[in-house]
N, C-alpha and C positions, 0 to 999 in steps of 0.2 A: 658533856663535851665529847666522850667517846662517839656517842649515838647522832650528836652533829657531826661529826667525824667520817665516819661511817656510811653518814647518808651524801656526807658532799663529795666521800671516793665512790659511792655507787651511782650516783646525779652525772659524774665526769666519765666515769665507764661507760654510760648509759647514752651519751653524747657524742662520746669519741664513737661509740659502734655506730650507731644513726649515723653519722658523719659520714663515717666509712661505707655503710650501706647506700646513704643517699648518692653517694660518687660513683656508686657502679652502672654500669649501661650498658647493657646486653643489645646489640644491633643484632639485624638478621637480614641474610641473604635470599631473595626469595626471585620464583624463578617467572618470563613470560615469553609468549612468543617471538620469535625471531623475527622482524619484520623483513630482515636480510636474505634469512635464506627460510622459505615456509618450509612447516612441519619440524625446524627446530627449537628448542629453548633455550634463551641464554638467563644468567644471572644477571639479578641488580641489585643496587639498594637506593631507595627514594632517600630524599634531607637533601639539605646544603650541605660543603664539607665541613663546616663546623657543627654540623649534627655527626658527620663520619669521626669527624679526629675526636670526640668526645667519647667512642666508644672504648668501653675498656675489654669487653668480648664480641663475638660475632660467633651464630650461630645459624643453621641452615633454618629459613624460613618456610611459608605459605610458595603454592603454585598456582598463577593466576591462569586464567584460560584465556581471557582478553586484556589486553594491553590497556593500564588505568595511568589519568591523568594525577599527575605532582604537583603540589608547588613548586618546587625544584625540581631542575631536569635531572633524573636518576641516575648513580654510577652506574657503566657497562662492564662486565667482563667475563671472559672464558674461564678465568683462574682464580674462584674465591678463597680468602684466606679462613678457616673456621679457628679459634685460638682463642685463649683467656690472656692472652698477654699482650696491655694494652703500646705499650713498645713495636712488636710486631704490627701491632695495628698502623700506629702511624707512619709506620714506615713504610707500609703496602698504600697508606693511600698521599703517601703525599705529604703528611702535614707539618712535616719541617722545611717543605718546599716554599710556604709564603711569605718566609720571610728572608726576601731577596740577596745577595750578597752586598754586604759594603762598598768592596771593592771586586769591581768586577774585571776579569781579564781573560786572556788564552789561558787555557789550562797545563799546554805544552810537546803538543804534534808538533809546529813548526822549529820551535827554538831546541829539540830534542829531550825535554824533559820527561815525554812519556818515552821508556825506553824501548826498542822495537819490539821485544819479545811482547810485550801486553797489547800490540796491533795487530791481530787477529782477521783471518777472514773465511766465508766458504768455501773458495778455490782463490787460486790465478797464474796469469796466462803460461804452461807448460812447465809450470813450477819453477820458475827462470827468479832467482833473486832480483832482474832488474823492471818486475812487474808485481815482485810483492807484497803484503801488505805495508811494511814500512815506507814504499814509494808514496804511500799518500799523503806524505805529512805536508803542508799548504809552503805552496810557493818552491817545493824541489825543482830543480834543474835537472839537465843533461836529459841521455838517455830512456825515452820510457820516465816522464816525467809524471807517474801517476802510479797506483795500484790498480790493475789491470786484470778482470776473472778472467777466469778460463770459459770462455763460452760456448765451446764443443761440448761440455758436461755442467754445467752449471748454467744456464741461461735462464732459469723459472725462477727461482729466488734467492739469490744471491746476496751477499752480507758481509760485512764489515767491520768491525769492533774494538773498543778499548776499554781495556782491563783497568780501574783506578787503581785495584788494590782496596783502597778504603772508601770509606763513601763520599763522595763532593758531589756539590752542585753544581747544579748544569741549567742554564739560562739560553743557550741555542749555537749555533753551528756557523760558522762560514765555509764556505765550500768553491772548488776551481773546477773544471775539467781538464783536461791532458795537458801539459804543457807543449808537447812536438805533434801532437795531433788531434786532429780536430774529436775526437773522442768525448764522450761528456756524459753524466747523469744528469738526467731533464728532469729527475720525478724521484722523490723515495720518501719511504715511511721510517719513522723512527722506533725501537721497542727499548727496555731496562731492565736492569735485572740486579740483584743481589747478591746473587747467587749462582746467578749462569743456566741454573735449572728452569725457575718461573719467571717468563717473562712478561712484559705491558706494555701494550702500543700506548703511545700517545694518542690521547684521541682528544674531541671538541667536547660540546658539553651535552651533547646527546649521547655518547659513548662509542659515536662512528670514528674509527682509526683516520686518523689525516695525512695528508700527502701533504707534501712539502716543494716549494719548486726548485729546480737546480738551476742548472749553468748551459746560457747560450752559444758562449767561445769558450777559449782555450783557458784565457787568464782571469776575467774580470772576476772577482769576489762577489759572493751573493753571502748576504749573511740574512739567517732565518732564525726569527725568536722564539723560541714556545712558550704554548698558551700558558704555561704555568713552570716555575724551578722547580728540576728535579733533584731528590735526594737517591740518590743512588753511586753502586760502584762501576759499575756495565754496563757503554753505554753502544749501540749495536744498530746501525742507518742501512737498510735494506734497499737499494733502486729497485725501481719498479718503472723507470724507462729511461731510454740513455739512446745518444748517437751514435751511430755506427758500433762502439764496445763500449763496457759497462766501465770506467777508467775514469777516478777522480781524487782530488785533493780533497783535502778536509781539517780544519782547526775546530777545537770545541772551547766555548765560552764558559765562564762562568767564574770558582772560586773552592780553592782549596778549606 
């Protein structure tokens, strides 16, 4: 009896490590030409993303010299993450993002929820409170009805941001231009972050960063959905062209 004993706790040990072994997945990040900008290399990794969010590590890969065809279109990025912790993994690529919100709504710019201090930005105009970042929050009145950069020193890339605090999803944006003047962002790219540190454009499914369209007037609401919910705490909309001054509203979708 001992010796059955004995062998059905060594048969269970023997099962549970396999088990454990078989779960593990070492990904790897490997590097090819930039078809963007010649003579550099960026990072990818080939699979679908349910080949990514399955990984439990990631490790620096192979250097390809020419650009190889996938089955799936490969992830892009400037900023790979290397880590045994498959947590961080899924949270760099996404993968608590597919599973969309219940209930979806404003996150809280307009109704005041996000409180100002977590509405951040690169400049604005003469450091004047009534052009600051809090003026962006969708639908303000009066005065400089918008958050307004400082475009004497800030005009190349300019930026915008809200701090969650914690992580929530994010499903896409509505956005105004100026309420008292014809001012508007026409064009801007989205990035995220965690951290504040590493950030990630949203991009398509080639790994080309996307531009997003803005606002023709002053008031109408454009609301723009991204390709996929984002998991994250920081989320940061860059114009990249605008009328007259770079000045706009903005509410963010999704779900606490």
């Amino acid at each position: 009896m001992r010796r059955l004993a004995l062998a059905a706790l060594v048969a269970c040990v023997f099962v549970t490590l396999m088990s454990e072994v078989l779960a593990e997945r070492v990904c790897y990040f490997s590097q090819e030409p930039d078809a963007r900008q010649p003579g550099r290399l960026r990072w990818f990794m080939p699979g679908s993303k349910e080949d990514r969010c399955a990984c439990t590590s990631t490790r620096p890969g192979s250097v390809y010299m020419q650009p190889l065809h996938w089955s799936h279109p490969p992830f892009y990025t400037d900023t790979p993450i290397f880590t045994n912790d498959p947590e961080d993994i899924h949270d760099y690529f996404n993968c608590h993002g597919d599973s969309s919100c219940s209930v979806e709504g404003p996150l809280g710019m307009e109704d005041g929820r996000i409180p100002d201090e977590r509405i951040t930005a690169s400049s604005f105009w003469q450091n004047r409170a009534d052009h600051a970042p809090p003026r962006a929050r969708l639908n303000i009145q009066g005065y400089a009805a918008a958050w307004c950069n400082e475009e004497t020193t800030d005009n190349i890339s300019p930026w915008i941001q809200v701090d969650f605090v914690d992580t929530v999803t994010i499903t896409g944006l509505i956005t105004q231009g100026r309420g008292d003047n014809d001012q508007r962002v026409t064009e801007y790219q989205v990035t995220y972050s965690d951290d504040g540190q590493s950030w990630h454009h949203v991009t398509d499914a080639d790994g080309t960063t996307m531009k997003f369209p803005g606002n023709k007037d002053r008031n109408t609401l454009v609301t723009t959905r991204l390709p996929f919910a984002l998991r994250t705490r920081i989320l940061r909309i860059h114009p990249t062209a605008w009328n007259l001054y770079c000045s706009m509203r903005f509410e963010v979708i999704g779900c606490y």
